[in-house]
N, C-alpha and C positions, 0 to 999 in steps of 0.2 A: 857549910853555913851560908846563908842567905846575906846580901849585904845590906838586907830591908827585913821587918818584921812584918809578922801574917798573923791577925786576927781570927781566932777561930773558937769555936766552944760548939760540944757532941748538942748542946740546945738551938744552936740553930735551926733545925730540922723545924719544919712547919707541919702542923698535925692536921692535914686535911683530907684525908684519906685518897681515896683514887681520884686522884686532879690531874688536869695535863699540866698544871704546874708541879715538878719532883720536886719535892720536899724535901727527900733523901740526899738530892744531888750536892750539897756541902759538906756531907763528909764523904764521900765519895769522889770529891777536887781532893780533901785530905789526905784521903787515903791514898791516892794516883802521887800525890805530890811527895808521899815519902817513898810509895812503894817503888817510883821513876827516878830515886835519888835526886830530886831537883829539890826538896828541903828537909830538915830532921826537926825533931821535935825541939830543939831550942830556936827553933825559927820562929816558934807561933806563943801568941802572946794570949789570955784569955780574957774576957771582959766581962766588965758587969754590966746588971741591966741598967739604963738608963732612968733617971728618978721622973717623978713624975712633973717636979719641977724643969726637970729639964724637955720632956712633950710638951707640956705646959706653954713655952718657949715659941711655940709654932702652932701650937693645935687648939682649939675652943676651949675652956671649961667643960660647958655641956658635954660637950661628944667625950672627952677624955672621961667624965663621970658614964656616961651611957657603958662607954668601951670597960673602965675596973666595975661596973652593978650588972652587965651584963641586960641593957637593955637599951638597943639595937631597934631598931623598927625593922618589919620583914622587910620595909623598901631598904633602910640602910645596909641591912646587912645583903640581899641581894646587890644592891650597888657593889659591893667590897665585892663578889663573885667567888669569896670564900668562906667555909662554913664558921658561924663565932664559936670560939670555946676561951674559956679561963687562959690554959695551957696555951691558946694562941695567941691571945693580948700577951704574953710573959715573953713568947718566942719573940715577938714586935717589940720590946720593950728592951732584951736582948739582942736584937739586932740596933736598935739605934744607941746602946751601949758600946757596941762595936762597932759604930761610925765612926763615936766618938773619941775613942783610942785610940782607930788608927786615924784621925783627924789629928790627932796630938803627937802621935809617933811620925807622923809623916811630917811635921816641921823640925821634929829631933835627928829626924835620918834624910829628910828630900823623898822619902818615898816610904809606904805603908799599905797592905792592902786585905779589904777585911773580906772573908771567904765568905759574903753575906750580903743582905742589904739591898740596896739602890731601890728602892719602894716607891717610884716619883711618882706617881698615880695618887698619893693619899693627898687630900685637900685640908684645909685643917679644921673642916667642920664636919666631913664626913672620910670615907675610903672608897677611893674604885679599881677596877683592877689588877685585884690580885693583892693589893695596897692597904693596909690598915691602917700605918700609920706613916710619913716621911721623915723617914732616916735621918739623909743626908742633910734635911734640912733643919734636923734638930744636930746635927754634928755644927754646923756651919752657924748658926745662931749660939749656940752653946759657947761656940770658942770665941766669938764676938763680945758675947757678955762675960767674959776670962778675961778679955783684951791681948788673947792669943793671936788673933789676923783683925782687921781691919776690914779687908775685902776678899771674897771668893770668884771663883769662876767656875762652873756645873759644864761638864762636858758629858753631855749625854748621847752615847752611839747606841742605847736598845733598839729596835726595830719601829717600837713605838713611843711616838711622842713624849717629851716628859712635861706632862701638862699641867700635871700637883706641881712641879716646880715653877713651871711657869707665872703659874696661878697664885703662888705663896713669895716671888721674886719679883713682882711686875713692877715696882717703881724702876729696873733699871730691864728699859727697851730701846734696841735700837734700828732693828731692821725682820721683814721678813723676805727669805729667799727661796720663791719657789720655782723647782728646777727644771727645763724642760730636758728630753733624754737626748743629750748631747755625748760628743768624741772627746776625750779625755783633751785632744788637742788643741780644742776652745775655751776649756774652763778656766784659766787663768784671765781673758781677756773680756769674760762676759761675767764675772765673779767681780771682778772690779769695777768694772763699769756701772754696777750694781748699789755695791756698796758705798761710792762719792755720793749718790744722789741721795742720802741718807743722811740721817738728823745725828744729834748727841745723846749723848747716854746721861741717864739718871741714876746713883742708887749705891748699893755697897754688894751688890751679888749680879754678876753678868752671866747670862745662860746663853748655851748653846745644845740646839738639840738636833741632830741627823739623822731621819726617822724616815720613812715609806709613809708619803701619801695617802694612797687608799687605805688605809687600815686606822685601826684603834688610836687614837680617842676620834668620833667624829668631829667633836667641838674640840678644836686645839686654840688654848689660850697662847697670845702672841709671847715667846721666849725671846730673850732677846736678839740672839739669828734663828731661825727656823731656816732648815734646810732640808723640804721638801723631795723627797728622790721617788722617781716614778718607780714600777714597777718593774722589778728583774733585772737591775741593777747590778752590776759585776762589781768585782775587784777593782780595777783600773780608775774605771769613775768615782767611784765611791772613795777610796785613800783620795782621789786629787781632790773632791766635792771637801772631805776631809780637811787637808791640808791647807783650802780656801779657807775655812769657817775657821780655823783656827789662826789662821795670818789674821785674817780680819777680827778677830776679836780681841786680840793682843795687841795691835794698832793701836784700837779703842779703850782700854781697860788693861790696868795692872793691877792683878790679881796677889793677894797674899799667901792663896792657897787655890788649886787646882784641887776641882772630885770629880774623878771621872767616871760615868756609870758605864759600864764594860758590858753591857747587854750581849749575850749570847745568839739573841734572837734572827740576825739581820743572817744566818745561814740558811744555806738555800734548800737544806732538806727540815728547817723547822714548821711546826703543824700551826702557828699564829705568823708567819713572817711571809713575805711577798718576795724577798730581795735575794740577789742569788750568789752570795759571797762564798767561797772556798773557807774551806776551816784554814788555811794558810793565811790567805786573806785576811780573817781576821787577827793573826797574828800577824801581820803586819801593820793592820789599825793599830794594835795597842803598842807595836814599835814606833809607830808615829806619833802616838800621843806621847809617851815616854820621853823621844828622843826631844820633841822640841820643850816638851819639860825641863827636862836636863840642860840644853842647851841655852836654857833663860834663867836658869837657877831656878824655878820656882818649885816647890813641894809641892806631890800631888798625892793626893788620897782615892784610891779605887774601892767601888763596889760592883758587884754582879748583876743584879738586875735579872731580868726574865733569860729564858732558854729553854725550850723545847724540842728539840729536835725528835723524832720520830724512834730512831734509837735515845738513850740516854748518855749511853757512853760518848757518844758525839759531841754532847753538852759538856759532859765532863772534860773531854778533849779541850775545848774551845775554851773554859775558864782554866781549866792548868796553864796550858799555852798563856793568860794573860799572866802567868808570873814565870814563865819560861824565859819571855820576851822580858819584860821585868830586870830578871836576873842580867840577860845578854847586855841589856841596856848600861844599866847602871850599874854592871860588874868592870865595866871598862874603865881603864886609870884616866885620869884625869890630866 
């Protein structure tokens, strides 16, 4: 048994048919995660979908009425880059269901993590990719009008920007950091140096997003650190790039709750990602995010986010490993 609960339901599955986003790939973390003995089936918790008051919450009227009538503008729904159906607005509605559970489970246990989700792409008047609607953002606003947290912190490691978050959190900014390709053995001293010549923060949601440069979204609305990483980026730099944006944001902002988007993508045999991480590697991101988690007391709520890798099972690999690490982390006595 797990010392954290896992969000899951067989509706996950997004019905898109042949996408180079897998669809399949959530139960198929499921299925690895029992068949690996790393959890059994009282580990996972199942959710409902999300009401429409609670989209609502973050998203337009309009567009949430377009998204249940099913009427989309060719442009709108080409923006989203996935095809509409009934069946998909339900699976969307579903996953931000299971944000929001394990946004509630992860202040009852210090940690929750839902086999789904992290959609930061969605704006709340339209969708783009891959994105229909924002998740986390409806978890994170939900629990705020509960009077569950007060303030959140978005830790976003996808390969690509999280720009709906940015876009939907913008009263609290506080710097943007773009990086040139340095040796792990200066970024401590050029990370700070940085971050003094910088203002104060506004707001109740601080973001942080560590993303690849040249790539998707072109227009990146400013999060509250942006952390810029050129292209072909390693291990080494990338945890320390890491471990900067994460000192430095904790400095600035005390968070009630940690969501960290766990993007699969920043591996370096993925068919969207530029950055050249070890599938180790990234199990050691999500031991870093964990560990200073842990180490501050604060609860954190993980979702998945993009992952493409060329094989599938590599994807799979990459999000099991985030509750592998998980487990190591947070198995440890206290």
């Amino acid at each position: 048994m797990l010392p954290f609960k896992l969000v899951y339901s067989d509706a996950y599955y997004l019905p898109i048919g042949d996408h180079v986003f897998p669809g399949e790939k959530y139960h198929r973390v499921h299925d690895r995660l029992i068949a690996d003995g790393v959890a059994d089936a009282t580990d996972f918790l199942e959710p409902q979908p999300a009401t429409d008051l609670d989209i609502l919450l973050v998203h337009t009227p309009d567009y949430v009425q377009k998204l249940k009538t099913g009427t989309l503008s060719p442009r709108e729904e080409m923006e989203m880059e996935i095809p509409y159906s009934r069946d998909l607005v339900e699976s969307f509605w579903l996953a931000a269901g299971g944000s929001i559970l394990a946004a509630r489970q992860a202040l009852a246990d210090g940690l929750c993590i839902s086999i789904g989700g992290g959609f930061h792409h969605a704006f709340p008047d339209h969708g783009e990719g891959f994105c229909m609607i924002h998740d986390v953002a409806v978890a994170i606003r939900r629990l705020q009008r509960d009077d569950k947290i007060r303030t959140a912190m978005t830790i976003d490691c996808d390969v690509h920007q999280g720009n709906g978050t940015a876009a939907i959190f913008a009263g609290t900014r506080t710097e943007s950091v773009p990086l040139p390709s340095v040796s792990s053995s200066t970024l401590n001293q050029k990370f700070a140096a940085k971050t003094k010549m910088r203002g104060s923060h506004a707001g109740d949601v601080f973001t942080i997003s560590l993303h690849q440069h040249n790539n998707y979204p072109l227009y990146k609305p400013a999060s509250s650190i942006d952390v810029d990483l050129p292209d072909g980026i390693g291990d080494d730099d990338y945890l320390a790039w890491l471990d900067n944006a994460l000192s430095s944001g904790l400095r600035q902002f005390e968070p009630d709750l940690l969501f960290y988007v766990a993007g699969a993508d920043p591996y370096r045999e993925d068919q969207l990602g530029g950055l050249d991480l070890t599938i180790e590697g990234l199990k050691k991101r999500d031991e870093l995010v964990f560990r200073v988690a842990r180490a501050r007391g604060i609860p954190v709520m993980v979702t998945y986010a993009g992952g493409y890798a060329r094989n599938i099972e590599d994807t799979v690999t990459i999000h099991s490993n985030t509750v592998v690490a998980a487990k190591e982390v947070f198995a440890v006595t206290k």
